[in-house]
C-alpha positions as CSV (number, residue, x, y, z in Angstrom):
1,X,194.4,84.2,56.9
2,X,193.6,81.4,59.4
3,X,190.2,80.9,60.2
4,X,190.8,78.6,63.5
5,X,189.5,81.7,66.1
6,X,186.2,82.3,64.0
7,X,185.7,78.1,63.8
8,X,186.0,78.0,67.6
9,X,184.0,81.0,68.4
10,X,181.3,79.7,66.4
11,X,181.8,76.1,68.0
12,X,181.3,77.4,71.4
13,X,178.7,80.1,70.3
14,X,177.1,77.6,68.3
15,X,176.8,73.7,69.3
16,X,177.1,74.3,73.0
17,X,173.6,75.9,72.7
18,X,172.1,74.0,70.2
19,X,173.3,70.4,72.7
20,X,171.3,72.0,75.5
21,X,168.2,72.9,73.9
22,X,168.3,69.5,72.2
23,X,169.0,67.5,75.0
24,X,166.5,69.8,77.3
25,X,163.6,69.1,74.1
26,X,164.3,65.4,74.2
27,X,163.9,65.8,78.6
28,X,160.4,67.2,78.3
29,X,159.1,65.1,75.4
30,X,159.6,62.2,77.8
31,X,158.3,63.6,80.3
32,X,155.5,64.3,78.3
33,X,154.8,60.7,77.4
34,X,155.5,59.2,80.6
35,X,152.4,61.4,81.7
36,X,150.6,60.0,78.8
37,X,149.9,63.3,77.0
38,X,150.1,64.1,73.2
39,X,153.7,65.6,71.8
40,X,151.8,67.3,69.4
41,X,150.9,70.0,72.0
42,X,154.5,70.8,71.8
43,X,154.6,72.0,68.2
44,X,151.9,74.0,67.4
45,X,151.3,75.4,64.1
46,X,153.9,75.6,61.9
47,X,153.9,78.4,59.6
48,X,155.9,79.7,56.4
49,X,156.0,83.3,56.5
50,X,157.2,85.1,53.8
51,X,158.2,87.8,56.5
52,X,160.5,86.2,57.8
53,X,162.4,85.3,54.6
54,X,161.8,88.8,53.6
55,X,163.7,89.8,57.1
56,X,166.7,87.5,56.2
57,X,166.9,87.9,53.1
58,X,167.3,92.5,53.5
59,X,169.2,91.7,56.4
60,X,172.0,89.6,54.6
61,X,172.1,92.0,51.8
62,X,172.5,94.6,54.1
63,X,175.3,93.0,55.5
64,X,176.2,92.5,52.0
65,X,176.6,96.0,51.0
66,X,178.8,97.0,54.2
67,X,181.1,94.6,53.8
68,X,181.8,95.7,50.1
69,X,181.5,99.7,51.6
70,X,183.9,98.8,54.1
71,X,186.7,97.1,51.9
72,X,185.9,100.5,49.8
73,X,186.7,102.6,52.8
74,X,189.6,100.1,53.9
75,X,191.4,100.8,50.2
76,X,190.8,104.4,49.5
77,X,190.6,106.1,53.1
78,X,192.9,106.4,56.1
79,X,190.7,104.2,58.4
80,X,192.1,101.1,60.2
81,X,190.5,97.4,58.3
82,X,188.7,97.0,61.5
83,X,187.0,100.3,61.7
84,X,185.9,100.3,57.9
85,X,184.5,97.0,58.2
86,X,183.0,96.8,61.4
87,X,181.2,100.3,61.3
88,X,180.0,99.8,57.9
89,X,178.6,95.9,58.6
90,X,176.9,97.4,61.5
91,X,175.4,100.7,60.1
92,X,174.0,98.6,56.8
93,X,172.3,95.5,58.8
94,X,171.1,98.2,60.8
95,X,169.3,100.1,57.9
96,X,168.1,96.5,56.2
97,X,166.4,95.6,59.8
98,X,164.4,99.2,59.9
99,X,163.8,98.8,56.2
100,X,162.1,95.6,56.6
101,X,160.2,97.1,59.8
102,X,159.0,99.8,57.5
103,X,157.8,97.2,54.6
104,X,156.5,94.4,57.5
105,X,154.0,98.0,59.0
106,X,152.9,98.6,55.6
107,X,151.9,94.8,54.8
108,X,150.5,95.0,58.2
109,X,148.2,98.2,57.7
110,X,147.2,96.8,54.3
111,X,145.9,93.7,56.2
């Protein structure tokens, strides 16, 4: 299996944005200073939530779980690799998304 497609999609997908929001950052601090103003104003308040590791953490299992559901229905079912795994990565990271959205509105009620 070669992996060089996948490395250059995620290049392109992945440091081309992260060298413009860097470089754009880096732009605006300056400009910042030059006007003799405080960077601080820049980052706010910076938070740990536990909700958003809660997010990341159902969503990845989600994905998780359809990628083992897919290689199920890839060996034992007449449906093409791409079908099994794509559907099933799609329909479980969908679920883990409304599952967290149902635990984030309880927390939020209880609140």
């Amino acid at each position: 299996m070669d992996i060089t497609p996948v490395v250059a999609i995620i290049s392109v997908f992945g440091v081309i944005p992260l060298v413009v929001y860097l470089v754009h950052r880096h732009k605006e601090r300056r400009a910042l200073i030059e006007k003799g103003m405080d960077i601080s104003l820049l980052q706010g308040e910076k938070k740990c939530s536990t909700l958003e590791s809660l997010k990341y953490g159902i969503l990845l299992i989600g994905l998780a779980v359809g990628i083992l559901i897919g290689n199920i229905l890839d060996a034992y079912t007449r449906l093409n690799e791409e079908v099994s795994y794509f559907s099933m990565i799609f329909l479980f990271g969908g679920l883990a998304l409304l599952i967290f959205y149902s635990i984030a509105k309880k927390q939020e009620e209880t609140e």
